[in-house]
C-alpha positions in Angstrom: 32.4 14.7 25.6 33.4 13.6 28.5 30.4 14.4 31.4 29.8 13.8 35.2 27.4 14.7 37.5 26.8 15.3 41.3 23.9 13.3 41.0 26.3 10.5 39.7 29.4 11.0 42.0 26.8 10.7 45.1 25.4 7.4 43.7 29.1 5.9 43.4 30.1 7.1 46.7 26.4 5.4 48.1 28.0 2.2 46.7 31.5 2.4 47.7 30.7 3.3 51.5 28.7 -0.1 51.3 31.5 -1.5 50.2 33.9 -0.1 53.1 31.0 -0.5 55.4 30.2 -4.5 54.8 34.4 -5.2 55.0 34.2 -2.9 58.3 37.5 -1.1 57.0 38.6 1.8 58.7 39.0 4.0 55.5 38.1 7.7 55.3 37.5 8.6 51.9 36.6 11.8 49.7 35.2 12.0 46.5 35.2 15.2 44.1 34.3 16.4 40.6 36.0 18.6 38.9 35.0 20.4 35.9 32.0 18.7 35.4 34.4 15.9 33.7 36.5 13.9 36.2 35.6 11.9 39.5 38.4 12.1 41.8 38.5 9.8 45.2 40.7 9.2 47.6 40.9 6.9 50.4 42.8 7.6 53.8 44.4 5.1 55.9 47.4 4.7 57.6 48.1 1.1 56.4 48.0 2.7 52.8 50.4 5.3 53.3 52.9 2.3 54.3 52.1 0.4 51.7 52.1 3.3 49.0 56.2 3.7 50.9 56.7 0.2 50.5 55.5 0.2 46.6 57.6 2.9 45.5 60.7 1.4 47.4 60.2 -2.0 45.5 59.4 0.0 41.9 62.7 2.3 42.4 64.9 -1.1 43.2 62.7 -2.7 40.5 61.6 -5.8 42.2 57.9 -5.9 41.7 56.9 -9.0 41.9 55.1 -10.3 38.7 52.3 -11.7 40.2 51.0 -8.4 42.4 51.8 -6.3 38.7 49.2 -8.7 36.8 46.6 -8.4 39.6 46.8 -4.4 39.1 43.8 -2.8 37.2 43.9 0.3 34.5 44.3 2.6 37.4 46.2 0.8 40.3 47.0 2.0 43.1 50.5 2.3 44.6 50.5 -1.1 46.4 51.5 -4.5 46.5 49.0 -5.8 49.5 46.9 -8.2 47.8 43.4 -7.3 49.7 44.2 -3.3 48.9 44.1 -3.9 45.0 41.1 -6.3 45.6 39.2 -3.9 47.2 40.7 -1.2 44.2 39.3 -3.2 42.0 36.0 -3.8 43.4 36.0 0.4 43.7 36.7 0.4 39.8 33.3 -1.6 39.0 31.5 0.3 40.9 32.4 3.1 39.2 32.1 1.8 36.0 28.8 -0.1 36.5 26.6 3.0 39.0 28.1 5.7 36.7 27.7 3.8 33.1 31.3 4.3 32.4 31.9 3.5 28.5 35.5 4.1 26.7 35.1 4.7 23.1 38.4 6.4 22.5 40.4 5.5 19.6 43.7 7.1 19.7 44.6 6.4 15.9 42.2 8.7 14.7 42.5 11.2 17.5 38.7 10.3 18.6 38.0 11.0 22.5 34.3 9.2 23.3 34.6 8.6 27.1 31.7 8.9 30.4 34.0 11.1 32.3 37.5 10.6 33.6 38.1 9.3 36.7 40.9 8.3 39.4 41.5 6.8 42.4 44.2 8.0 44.6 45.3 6.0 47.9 46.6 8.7 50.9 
């Protein structure tokens, strides 16, 4: 079942404020857990916000370029800036490596064997 705990969220947010810190980015960011089974963050910028317009302008006239939608991860975020999903993607090992993320679903026999859910959201 599907488990996370303040302990764990505090560790991941230790790690990704390094992160933000070393790149000196100036990116608020919040981090939540909800039910004791999901690990919600989100990052604040203004650069995001136009990039997150820009990316859902592109998607509606459906001219994504290939080569930003094969850099995306699992969980992208809404952009097509090349450093933004480089940094997302750095955020998503952490994650997965401080809070020992493992994914042993297997949808075919309705079996649901995961750490805890989680989600990045850029604002």
């Amino acid at each position: 079942m599907a488990h996370i705990t303040q302990e764990t969220k505090k560790e991941i947010v230790k790690e990704i404020k390094k992160i933000l810190k070393e790149k000196d980015l100036n990116i608020k960011m919040t981090a939540s857990v909800k039910d004791y089974r999901a690990l919600y963050i989100k990052l604040k910028n203004d650069q995001f916000k136009n990039e997150c317009e820009e990316y859902e302008t592109l998607r509606r006239q459906n001219k994504i370029d290939y080569s930003i939608s094969s850099k995306q991860v699992t969980y992208f975020p809404r952009s097509t800036n090349l450093k933004t999903l480089a940094l997302y993607k750095e955020i998503n090992e952490i994650i997965k490596k401080v809070g020992n993320y493992y994914n042993n679903n297997d949808i075919m026999t309705d079996y649901f064997d995961v750490a805890f859910y989680y989600d990045c959201i850029l604002v």
